[in-house]
NULOTOR-583736 format. One record per residue: residue in one letter; chain; x, y, z of N, C-alpha, C, O in turn. Coordinates in steps of 0.02 Angstrom, whole numbers. Layout:
REM residues N
vose residu = A | chaine = A | nxx = X | nyy = Y | nzz = Z | caxx = X | cayy = Y | cazz = Z | cxx = X | cyy = Y | czz = Z | oxx = X | oyy = Y | ozz = Z
...
***
This chain:
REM residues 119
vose residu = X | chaine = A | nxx = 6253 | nyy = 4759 | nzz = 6044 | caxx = 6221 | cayy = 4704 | cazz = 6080 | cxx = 6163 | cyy = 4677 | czz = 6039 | oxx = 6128 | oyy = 4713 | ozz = 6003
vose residu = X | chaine = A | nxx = 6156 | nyy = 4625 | nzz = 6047 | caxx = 6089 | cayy = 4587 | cazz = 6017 | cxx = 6059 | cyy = 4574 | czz = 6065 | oxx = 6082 | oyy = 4547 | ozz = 6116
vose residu = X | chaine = A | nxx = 5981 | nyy = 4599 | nzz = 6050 | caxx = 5920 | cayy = 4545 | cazz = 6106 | cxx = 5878 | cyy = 4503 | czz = 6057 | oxx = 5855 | oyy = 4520 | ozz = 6002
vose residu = X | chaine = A | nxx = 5874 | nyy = 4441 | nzz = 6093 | caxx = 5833 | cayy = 4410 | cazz = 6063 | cxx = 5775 | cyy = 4381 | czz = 6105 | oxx = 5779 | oyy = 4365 | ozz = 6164
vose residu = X | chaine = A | nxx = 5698 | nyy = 4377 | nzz = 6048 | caxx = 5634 | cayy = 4401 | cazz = 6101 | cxx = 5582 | cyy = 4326 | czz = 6093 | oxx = 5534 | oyy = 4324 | ozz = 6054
vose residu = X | chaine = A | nxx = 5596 | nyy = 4289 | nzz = 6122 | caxx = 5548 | cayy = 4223 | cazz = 6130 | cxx = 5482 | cyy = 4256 | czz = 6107 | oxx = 5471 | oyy = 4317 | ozz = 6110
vose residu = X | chaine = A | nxx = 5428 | nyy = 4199 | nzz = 6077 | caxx = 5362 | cayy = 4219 | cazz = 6092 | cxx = 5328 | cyy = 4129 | czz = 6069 | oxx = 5349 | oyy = 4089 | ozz = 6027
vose residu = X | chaine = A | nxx = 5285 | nyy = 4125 | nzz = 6104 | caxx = 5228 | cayy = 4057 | cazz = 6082 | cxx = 5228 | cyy = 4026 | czz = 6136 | oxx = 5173 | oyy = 4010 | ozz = 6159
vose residu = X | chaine = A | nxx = 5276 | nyy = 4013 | nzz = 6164 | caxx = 5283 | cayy = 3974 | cazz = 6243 | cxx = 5186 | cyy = 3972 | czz = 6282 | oxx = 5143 | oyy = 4013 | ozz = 6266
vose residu = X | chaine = A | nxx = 5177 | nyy = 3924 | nzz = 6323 | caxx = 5130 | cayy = 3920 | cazz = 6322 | cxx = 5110 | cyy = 3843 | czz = 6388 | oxx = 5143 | oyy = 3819 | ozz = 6435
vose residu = X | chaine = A | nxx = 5048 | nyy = 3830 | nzz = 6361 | caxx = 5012 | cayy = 3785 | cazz = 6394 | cxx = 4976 | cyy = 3738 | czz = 6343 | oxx = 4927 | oyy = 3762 | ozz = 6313
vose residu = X | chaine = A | nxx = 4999 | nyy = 3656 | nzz = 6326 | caxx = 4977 | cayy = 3620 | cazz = 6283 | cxx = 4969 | cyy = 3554 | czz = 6311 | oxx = 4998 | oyy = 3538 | ozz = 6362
vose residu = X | chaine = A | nxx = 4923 | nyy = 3507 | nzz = 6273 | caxx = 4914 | cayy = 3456 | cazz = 6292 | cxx = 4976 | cyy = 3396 | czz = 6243 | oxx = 5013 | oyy = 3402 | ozz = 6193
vose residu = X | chaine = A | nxx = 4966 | nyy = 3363 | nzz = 6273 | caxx = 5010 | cayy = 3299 | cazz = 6258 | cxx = 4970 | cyy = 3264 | czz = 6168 | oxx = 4916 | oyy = 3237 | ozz = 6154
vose residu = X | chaine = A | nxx = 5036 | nyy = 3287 | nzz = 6126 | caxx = 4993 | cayy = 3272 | cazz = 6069 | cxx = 4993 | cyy = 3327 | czz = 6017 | oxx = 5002 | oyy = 3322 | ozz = 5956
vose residu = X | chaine = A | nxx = 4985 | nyy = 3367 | nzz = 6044 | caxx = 4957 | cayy = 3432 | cazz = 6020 | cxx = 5025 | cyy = 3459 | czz = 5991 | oxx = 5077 | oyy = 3427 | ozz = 5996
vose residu = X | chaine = A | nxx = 5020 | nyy = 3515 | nzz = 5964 | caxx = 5081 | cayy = 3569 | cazz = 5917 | cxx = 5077 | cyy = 3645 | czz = 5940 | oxx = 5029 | oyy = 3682 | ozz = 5941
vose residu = X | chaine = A | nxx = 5121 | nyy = 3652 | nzz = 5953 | caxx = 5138 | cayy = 3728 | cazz = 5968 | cxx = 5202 | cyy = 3752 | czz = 5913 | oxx = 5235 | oyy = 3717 | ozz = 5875
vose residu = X | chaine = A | nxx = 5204 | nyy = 3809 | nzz = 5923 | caxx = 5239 | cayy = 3847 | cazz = 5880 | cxx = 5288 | cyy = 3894 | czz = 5915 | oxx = 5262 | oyy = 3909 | ozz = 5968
vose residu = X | chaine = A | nxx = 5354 | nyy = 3926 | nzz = 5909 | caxx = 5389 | cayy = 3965 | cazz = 5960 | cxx = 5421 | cyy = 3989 | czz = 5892 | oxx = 5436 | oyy = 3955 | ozz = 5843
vose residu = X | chaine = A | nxx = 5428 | nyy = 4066 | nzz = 5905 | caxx = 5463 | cayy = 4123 | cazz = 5873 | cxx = 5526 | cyy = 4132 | czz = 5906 | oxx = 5547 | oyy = 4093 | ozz = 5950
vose residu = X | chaine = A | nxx = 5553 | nyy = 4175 | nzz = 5888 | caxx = 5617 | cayy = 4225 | cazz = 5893 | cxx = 5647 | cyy = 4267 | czz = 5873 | oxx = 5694 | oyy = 4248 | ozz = 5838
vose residu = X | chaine = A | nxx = 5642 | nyy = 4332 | nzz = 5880 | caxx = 5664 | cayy = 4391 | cazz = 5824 | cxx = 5699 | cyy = 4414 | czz = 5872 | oxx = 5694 | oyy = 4411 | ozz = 5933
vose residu = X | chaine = A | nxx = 5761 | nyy = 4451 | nzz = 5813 | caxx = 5838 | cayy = 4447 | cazz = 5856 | cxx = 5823 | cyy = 4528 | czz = 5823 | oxx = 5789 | oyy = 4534 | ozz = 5773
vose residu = X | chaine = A | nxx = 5854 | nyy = 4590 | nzz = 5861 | caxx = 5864 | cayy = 4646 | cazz = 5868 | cxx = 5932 | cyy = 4672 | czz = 5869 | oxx = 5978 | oyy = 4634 | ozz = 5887
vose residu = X | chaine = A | nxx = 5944 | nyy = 4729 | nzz = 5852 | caxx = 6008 | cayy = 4758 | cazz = 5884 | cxx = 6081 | cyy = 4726 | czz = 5838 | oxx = 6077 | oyy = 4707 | ozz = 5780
vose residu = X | chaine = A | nxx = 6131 | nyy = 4725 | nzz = 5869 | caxx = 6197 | cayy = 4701 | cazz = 5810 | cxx = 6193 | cyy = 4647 | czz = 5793 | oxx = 6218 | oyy = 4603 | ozz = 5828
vose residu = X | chaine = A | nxx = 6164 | nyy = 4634 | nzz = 5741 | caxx = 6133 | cayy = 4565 | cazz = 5707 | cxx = 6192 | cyy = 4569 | czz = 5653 | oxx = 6172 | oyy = 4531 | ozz = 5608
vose residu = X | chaine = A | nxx = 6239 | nyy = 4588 | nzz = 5638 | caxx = 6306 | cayy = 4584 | cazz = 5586 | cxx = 6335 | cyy = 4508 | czz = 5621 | oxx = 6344 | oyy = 4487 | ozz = 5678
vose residu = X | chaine = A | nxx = 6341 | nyy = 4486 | nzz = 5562 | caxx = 6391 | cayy = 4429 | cazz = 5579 | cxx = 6360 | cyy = 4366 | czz = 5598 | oxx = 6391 | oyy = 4326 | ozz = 5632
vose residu = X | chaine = A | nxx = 6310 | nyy = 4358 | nzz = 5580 | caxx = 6262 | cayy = 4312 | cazz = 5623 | cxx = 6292 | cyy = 4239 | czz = 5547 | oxx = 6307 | oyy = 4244 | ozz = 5487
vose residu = X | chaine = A | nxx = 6286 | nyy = 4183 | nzz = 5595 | caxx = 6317 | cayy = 4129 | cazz = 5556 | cxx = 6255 | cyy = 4076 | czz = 5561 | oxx = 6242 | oyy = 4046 | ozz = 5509
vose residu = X | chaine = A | nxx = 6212 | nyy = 4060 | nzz = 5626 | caxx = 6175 | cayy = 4011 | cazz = 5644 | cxx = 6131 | cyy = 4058 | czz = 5690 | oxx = 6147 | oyy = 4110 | ozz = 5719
vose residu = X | chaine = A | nxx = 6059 | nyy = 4018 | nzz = 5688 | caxx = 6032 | cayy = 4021 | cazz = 5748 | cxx = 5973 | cyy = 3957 | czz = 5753 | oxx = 5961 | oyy = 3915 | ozz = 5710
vose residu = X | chaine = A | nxx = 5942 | nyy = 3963 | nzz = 5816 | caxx = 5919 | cayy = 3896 | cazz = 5849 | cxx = 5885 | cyy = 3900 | czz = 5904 | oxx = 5858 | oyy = 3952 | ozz = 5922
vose residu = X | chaine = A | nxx = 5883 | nyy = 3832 | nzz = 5944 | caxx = 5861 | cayy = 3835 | cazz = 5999 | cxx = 5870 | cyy = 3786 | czz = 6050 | oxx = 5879 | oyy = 3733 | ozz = 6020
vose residu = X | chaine = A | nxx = 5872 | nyy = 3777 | nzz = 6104 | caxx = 5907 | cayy = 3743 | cazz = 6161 | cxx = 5835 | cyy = 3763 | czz = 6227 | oxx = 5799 | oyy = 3812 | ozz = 6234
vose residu = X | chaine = A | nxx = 5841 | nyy = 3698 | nzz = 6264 | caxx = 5775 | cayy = 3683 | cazz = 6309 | cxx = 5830 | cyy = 3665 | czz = 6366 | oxx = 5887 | oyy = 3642 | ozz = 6366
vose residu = X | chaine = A | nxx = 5784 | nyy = 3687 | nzz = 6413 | caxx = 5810 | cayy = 3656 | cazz = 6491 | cxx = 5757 | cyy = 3636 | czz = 6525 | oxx = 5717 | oyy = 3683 | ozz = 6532
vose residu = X | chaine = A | nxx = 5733 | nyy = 3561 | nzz = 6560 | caxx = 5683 | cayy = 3575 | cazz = 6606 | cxx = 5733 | cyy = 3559 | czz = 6676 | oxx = 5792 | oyy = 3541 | ozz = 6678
vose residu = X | chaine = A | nxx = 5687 | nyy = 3571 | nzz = 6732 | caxx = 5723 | cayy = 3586 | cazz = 6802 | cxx = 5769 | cyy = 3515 | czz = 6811 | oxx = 5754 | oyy = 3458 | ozz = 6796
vose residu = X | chaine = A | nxx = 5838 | nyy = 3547 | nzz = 6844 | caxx = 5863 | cayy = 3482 | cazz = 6859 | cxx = 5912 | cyy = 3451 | czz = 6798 | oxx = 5949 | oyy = 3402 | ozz = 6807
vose residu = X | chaine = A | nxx = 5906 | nyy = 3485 | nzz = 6738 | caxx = 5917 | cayy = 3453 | cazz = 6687 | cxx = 5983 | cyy = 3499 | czz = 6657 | oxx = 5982 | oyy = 3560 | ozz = 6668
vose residu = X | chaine = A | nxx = 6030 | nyy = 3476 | nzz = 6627 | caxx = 6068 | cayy = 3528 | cazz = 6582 | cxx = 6026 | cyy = 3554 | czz = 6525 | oxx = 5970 | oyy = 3539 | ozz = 6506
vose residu = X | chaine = A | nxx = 6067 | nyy = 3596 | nzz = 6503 | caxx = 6029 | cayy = 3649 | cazz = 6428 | cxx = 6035 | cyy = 3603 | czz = 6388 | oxx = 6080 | oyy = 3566 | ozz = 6407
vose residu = X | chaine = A | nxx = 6004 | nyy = 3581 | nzz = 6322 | caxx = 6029 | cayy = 3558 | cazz = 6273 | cxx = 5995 | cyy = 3575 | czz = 6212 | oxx = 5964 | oyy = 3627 | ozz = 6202
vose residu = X | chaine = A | nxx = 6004 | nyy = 3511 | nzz = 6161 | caxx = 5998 | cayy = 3579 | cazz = 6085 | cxx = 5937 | cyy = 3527 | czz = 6066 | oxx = 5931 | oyy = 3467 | ozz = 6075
vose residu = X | chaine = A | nxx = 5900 | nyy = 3570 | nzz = 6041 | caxx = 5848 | cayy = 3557 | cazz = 5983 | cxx = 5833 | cyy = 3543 | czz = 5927 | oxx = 5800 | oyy = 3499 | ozz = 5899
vose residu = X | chaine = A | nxx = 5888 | nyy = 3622 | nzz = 5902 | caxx = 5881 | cayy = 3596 | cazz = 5832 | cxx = 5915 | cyy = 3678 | czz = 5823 | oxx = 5896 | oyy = 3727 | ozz = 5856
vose residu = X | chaine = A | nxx = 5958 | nyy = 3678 | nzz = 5780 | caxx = 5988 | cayy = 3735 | cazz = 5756 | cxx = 6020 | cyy = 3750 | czz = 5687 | oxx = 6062 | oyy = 3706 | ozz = 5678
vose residu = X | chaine = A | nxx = 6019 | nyy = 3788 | nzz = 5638 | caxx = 6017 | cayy = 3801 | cazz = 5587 | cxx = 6066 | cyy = 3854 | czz = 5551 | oxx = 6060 | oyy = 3911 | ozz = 5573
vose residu = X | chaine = A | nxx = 6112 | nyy = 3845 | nzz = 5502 | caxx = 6156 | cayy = 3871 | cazz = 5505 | cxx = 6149 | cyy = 3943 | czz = 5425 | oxx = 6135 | oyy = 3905 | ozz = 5379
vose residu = X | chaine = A | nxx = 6150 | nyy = 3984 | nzz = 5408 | caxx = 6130 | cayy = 4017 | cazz = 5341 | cxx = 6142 | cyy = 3991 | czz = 5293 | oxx = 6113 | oyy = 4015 | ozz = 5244
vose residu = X | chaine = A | nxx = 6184 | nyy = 3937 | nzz = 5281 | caxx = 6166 | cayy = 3891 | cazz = 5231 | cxx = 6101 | cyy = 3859 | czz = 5206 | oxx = 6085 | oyy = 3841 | ozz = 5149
vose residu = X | chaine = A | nxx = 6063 | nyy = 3858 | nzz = 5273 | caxx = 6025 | cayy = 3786 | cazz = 5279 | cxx = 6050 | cyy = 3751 | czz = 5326 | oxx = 6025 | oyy = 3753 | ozz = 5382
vose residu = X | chaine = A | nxx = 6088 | nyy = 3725 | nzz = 5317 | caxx = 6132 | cayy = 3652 | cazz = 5362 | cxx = 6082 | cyy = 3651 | czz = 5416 | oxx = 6067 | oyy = 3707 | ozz = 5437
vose residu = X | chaine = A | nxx = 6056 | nyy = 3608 | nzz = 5441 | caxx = 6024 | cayy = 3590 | cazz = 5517 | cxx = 6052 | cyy = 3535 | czz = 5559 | oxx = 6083 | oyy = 3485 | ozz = 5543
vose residu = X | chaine = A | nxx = 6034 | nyy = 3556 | nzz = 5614 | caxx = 6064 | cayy = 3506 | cazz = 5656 | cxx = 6015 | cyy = 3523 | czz = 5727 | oxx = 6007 | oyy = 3573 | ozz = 5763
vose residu = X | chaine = A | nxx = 5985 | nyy = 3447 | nzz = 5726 | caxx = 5929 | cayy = 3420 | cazz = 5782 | cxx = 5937 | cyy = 3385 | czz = 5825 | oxx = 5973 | oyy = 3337 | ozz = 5811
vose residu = X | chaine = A | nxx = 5914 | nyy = 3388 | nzz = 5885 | caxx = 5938 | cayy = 3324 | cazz = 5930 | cxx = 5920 | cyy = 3278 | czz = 5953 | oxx = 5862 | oyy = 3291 | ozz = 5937
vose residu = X | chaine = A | nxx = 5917 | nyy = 3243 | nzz = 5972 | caxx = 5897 | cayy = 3178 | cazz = 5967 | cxx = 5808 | cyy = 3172 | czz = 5993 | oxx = 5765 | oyy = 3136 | ozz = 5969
vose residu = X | chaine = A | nxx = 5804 | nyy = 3216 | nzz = 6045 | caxx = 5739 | cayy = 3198 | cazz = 6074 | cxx = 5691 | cyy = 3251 | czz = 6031 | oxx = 5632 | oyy = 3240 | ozz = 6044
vose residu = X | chaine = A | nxx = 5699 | nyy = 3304 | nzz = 5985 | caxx = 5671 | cayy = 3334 | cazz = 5927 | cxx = 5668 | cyy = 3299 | czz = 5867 | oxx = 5622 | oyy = 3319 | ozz = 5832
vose residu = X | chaine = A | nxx = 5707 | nyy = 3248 | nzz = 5838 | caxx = 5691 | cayy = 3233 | cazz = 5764 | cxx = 5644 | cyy = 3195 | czz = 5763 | oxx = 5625 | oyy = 3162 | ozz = 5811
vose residu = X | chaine = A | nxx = 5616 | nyy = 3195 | nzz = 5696 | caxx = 5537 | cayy = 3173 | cazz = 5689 | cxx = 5471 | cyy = 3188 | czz = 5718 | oxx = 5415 | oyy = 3164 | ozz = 5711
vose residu = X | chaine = A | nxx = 5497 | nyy = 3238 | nzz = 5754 | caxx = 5438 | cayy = 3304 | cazz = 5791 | cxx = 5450 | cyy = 3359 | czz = 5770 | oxx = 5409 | oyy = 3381 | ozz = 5730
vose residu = X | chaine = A | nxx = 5497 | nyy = 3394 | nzz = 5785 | caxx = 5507 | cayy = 3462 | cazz = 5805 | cxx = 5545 | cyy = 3489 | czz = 5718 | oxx = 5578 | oyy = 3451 | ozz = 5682
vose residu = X | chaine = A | nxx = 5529 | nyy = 3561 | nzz = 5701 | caxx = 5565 | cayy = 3582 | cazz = 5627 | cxx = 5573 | cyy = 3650 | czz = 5632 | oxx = 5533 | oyy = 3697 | ozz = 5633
vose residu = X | chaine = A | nxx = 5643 | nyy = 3647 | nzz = 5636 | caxx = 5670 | cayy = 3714 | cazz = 5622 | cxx = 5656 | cyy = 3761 | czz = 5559 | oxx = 5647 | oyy = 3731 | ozz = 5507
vose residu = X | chaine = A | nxx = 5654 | nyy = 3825 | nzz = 5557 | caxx = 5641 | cayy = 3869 | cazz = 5518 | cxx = 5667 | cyy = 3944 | czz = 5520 | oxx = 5678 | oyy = 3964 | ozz = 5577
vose residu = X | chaine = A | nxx = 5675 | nyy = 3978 | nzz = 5481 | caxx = 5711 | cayy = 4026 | cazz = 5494 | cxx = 5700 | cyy = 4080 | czz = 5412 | oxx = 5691 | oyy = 4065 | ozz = 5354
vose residu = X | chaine = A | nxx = 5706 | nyy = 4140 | nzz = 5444 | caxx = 5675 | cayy = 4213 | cazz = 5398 | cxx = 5749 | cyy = 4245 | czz = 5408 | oxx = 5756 | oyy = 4277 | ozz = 5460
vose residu = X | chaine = A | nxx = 5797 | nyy = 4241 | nzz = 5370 | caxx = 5850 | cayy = 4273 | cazz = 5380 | cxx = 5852 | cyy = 4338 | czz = 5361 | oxx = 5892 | oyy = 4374 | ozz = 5391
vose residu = X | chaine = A | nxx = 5812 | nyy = 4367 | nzz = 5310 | caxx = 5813 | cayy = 4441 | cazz = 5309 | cxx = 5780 | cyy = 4483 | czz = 5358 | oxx = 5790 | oyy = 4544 | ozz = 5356
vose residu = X | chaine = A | nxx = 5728 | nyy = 4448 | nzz = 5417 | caxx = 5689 | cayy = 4461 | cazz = 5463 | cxx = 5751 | cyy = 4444 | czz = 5533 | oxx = 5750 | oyy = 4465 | ozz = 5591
vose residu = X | chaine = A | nxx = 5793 | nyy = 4406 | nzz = 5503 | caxx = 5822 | cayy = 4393 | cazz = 5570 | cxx = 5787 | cyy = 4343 | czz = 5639 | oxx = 5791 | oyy = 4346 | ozz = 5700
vose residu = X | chaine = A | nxx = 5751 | nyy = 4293 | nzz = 5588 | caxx = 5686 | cayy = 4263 | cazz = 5664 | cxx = 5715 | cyy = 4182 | czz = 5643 | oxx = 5746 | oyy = 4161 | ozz = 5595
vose residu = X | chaine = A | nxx = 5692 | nyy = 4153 | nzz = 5700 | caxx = 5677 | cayy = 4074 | cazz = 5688 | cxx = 5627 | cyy = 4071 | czz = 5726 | oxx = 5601 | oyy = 4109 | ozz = 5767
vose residu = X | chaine = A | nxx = 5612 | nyy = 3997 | nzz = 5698 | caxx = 5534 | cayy = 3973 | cazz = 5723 | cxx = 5564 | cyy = 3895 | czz = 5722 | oxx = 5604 | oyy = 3864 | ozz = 5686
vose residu = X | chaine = A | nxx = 5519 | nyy = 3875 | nzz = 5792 | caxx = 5529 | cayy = 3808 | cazz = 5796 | cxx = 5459 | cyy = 3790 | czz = 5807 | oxx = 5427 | oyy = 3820 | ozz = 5851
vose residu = X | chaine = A | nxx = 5426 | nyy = 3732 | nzz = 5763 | caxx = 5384 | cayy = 3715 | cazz = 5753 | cxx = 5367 | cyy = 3629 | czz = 5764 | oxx = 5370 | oyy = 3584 | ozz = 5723
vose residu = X | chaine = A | nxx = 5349 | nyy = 3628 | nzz = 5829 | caxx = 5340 | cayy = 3571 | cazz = 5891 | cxx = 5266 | cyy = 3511 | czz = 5881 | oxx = 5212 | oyy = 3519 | ozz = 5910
vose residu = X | chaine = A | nxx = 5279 | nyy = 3463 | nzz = 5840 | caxx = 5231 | cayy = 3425 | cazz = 5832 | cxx = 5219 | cyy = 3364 | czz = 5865 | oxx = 5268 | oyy = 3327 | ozz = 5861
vose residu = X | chaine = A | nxx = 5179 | nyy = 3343 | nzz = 5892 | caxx = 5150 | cayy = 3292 | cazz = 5926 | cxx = 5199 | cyy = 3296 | czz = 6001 | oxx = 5236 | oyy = 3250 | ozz = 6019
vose residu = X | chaine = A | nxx = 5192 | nyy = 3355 | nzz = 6037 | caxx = 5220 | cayy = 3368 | cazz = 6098 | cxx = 5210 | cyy = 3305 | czz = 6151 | oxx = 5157 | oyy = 3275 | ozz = 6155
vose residu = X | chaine = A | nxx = 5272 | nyy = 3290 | nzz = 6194 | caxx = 5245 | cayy = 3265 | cazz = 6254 | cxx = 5267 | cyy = 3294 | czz = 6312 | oxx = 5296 | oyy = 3348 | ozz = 6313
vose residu = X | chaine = A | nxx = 5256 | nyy = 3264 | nzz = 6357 | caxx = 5264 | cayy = 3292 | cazz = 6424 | cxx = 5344 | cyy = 3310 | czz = 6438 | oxx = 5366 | oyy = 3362 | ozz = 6461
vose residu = X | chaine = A | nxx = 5391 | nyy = 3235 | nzz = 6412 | caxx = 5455 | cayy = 3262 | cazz = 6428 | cxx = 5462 | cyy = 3324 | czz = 6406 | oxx = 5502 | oyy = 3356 | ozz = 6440
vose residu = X | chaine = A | nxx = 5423 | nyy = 3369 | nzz = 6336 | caxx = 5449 | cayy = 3411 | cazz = 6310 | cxx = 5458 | cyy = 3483 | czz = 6350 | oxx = 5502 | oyy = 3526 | ozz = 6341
vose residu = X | chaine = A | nxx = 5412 | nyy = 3483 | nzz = 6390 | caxx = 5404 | cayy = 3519 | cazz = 6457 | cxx = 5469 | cyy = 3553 | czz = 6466 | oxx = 5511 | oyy = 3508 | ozz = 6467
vose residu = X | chaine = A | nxx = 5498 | nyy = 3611 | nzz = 6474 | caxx = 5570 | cayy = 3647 | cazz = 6485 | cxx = 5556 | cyy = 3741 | czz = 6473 | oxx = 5498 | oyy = 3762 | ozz = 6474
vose residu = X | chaine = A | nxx = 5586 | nyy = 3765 | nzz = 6468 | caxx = 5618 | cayy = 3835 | cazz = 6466 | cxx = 5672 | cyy = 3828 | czz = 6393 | oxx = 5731 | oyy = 3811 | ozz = 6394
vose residu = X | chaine = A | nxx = 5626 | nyy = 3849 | nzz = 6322 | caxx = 5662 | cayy = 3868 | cazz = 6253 | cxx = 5688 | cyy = 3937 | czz = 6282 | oxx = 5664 | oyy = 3987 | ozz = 6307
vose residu = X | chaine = A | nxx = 5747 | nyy = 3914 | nzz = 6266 | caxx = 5816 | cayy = 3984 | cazz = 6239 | cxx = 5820 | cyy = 3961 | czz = 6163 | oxx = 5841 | oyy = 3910 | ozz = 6136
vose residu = X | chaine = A | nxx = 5787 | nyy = 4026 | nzz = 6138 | caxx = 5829 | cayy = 4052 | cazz = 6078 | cxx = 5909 | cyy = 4082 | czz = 6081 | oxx = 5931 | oyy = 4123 | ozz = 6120
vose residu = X | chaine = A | nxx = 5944 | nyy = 4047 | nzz = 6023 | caxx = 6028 | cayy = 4064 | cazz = 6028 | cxx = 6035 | cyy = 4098 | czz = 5936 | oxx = 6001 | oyy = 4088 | ozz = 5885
vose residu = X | chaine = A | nxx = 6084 | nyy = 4130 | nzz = 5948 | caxx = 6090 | cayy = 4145 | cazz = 5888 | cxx = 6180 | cyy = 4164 | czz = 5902 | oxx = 6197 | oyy = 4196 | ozz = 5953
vose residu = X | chaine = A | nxx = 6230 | nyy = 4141 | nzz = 5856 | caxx = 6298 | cayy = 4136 | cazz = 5853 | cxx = 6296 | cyy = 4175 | czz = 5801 | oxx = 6257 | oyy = 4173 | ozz = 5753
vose residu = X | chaine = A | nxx = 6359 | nyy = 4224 | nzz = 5815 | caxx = 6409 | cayy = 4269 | cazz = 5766 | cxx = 6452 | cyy = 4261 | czz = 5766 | oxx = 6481 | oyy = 4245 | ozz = 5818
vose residu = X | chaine = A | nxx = 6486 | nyy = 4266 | nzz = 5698 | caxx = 6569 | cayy = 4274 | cazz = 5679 | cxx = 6589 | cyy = 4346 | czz = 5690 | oxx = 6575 | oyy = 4393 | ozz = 5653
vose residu = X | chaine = A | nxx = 6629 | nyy = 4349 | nzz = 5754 | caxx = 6662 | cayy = 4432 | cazz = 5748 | cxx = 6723 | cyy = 4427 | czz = 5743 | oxx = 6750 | oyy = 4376 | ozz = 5722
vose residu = X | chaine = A | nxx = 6758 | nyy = 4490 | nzz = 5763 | caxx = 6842 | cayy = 4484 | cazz = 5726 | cxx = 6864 | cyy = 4460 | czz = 5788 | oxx = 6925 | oyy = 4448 | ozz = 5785
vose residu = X | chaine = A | nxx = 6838 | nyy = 4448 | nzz = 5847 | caxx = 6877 | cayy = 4407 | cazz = 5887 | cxx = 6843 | cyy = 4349 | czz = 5894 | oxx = 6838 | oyy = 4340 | ozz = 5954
vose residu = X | chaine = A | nxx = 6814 | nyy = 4302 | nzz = 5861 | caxx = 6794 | cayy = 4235 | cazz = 5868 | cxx = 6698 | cyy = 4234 | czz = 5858 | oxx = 6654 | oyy = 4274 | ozz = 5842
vose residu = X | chaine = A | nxx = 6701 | nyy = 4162 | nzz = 5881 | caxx = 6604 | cayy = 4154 | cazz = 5873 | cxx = 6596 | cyy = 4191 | czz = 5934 | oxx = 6642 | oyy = 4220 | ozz = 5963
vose residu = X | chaine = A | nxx = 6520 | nyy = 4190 | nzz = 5958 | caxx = 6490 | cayy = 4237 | cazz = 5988 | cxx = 6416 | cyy = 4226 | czz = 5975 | oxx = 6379 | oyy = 4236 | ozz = 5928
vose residu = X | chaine = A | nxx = 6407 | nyy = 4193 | nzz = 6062 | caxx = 6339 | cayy = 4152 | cazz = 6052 | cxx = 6289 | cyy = 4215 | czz = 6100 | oxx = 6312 | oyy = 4238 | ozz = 6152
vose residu = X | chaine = A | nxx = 6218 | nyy = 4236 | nzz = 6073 | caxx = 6186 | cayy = 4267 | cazz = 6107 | cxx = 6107 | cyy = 4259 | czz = 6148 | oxx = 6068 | oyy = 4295 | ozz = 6115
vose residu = X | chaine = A | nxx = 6075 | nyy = 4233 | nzz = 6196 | caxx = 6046 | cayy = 4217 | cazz = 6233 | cxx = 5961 | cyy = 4228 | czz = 6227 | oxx = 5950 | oyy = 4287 | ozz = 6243
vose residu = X | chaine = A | nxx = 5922 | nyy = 4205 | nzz = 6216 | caxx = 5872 | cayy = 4257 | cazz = 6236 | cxx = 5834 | cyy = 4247 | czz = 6304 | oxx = 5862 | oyy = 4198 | ozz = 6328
vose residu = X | chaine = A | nxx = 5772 | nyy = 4271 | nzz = 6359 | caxx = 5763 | cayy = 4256 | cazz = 6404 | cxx = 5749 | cyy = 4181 | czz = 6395 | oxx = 5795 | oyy = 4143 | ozz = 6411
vose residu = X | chaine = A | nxx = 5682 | nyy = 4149 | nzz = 6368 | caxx = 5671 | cayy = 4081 | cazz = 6354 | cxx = 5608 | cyy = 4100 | czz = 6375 | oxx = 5592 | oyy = 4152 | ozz = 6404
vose residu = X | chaine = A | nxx = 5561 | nyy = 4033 | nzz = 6350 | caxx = 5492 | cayy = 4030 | cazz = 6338 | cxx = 5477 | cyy = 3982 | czz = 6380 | oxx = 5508 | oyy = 3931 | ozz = 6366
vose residu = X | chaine = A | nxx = 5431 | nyy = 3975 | nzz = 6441 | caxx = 5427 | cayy = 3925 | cazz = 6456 | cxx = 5368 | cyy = 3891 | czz = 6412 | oxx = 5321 | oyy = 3924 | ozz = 6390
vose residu = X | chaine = A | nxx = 5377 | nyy = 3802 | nzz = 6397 | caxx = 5326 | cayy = 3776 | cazz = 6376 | cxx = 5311 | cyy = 3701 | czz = 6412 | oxx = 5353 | oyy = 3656 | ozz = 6421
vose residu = X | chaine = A | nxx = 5241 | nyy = 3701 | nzz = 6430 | caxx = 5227 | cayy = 3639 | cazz = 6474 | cxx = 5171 | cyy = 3599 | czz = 6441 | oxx = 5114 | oyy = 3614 | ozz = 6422
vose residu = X | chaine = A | nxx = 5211 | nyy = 3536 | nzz = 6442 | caxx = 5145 | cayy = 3498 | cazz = 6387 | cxx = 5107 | cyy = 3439 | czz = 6468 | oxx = 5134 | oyy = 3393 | ozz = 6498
vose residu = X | chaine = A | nxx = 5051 | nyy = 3465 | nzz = 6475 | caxx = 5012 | cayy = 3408 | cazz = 6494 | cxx = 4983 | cyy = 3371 | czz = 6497 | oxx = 4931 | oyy = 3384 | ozz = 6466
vose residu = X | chaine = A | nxx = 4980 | nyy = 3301 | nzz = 6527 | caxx = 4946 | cayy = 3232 | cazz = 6499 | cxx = 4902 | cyy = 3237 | czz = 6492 | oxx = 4869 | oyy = 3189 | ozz = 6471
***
């Protein structure tokens, strides 16, 4: 099993930059991508910005030109690094991290961070 452990989540103003970790534990074999995905209430999950061991990235629409993915692959962590926050940004970060196993991908969860940007 893999756990993976949010940390930075927080309380920010509108404007401002925060920072969010993620260090992944446990059967970390096979790992292909990892990332991150926001929900605020009411809302479906969606993606941020996620990163594949190549490099390759892939951001979404309401993150580019703010938000920058990063990632320590021998540490096993990503960091998403949140600039000029606003209020929409307001949600619950899940860190995800996907493996290739011998029976297919294999996406793994972490609790999530809440982060609330206020005006």
């Amino acid at each position: 099993q893999v756990q993976l452990v949010e940390s930075g989540g927080g309380l920010v103003q509108a404007g401002e930059s925060l920072r969010l970790s993620c260090e992944a534990s446990g059967s970390t074999f096979g790992v292909t991508a990892m990332g991150w995905f926001r929900q605020a209430p009411g809302k479906q999950r969606e993606l941020v910005a996620i990163q594949s061991n190549n490099g390759q990235t892939t951001v979404g629409e309401s993150a580019k030109g703010r938000f920058a993915i990063s990632r320590d692959i021998a540490k096993n962590t990503v960091y998403l690094q949140m600039n000029g926050v606003k209020v929409g940004d307001s949600a619950v970060y899940y860190c995800c991290m996907q493996r290739s196993l011998s029976h297919g991908l294999q996406a793994s969860w972490g609790q999530g961070a809440q982060v609330t940007v206020g005006s």
